[in-house]
C-alpha positions in Angstrom: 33.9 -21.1 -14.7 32.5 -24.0 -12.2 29.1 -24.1 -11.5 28.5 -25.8 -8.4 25.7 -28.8 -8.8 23.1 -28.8 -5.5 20.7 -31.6 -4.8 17.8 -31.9 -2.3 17.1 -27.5 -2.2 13.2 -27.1 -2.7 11.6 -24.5 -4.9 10.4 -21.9 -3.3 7.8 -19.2 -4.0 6.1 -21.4 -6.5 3.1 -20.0 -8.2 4.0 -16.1 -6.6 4.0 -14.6 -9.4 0.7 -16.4 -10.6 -1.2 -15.2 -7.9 0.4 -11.8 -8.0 -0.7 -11.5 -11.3 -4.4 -12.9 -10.5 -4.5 -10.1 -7.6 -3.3 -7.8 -10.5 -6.0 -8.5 -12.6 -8.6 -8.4 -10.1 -6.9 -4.9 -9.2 -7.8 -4.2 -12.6 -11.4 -5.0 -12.7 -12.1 -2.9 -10.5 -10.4 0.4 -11.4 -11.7 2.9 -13.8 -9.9 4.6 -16.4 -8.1 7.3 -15.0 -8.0 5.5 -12.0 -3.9 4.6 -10.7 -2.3 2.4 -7.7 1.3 3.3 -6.4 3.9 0.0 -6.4 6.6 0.8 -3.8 10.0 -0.7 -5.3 13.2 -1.1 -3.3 15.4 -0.4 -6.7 15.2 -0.9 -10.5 15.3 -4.4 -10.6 12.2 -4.6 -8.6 10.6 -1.9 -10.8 11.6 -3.9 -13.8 9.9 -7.3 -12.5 6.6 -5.2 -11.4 6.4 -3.6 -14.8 7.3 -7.1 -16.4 4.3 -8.8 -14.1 2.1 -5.9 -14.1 1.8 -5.5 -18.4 1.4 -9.4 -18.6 -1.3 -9.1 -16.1 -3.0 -5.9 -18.1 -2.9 -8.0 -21.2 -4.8 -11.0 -20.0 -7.3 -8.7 -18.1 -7.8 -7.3 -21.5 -6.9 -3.8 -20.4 -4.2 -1.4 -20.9 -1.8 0.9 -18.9 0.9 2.8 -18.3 3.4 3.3 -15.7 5.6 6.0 -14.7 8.3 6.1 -11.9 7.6 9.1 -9.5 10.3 11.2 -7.7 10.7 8.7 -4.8 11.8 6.0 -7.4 8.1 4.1 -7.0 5.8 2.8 -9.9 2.4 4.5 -10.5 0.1 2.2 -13.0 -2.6 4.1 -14.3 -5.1 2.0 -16.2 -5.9 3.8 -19.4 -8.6 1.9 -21.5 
């Protein structure tokens, strides 16, 4: 297989998922236990990514949850302790 080598293409979305996960946390914060947010995803990958960004985000706010994918194929994040 040849991988083609590119020079001079800038990164881009630096830091998204940083912030993301800061907005996450914040998110967080403020719910209650009990309390749940919907995540619309456009297919599994992006479900897969959100749950990825959403547990690491969960663990450093110190709390936990769980998500489910409802009949529409979105993520609901309930915060449970």
């Amino acid at each position: 297989m040849k991988i083609k080598i590119e020079k001079g293409i800038p990164i881009s979305g630096q830091g998204s998922l940083k912030s993301k996960s800061s907005v996450y946390r914040k998110v967080f914060a403020e719910m209650e236990v009990g309390d749940s947010f919907l995540i619309k995803a456009a297919n599994s990958v992006d479900k897969l990514k959100a749950r990825s960004l959403l547990t690491r985000a969960a663990l450093n706010a110190g709390v936990k949850i769980t998500t489910r994918t409802d009949e529409d194929g979105n993520l609901r994040v309930w915060k449970t302790d």
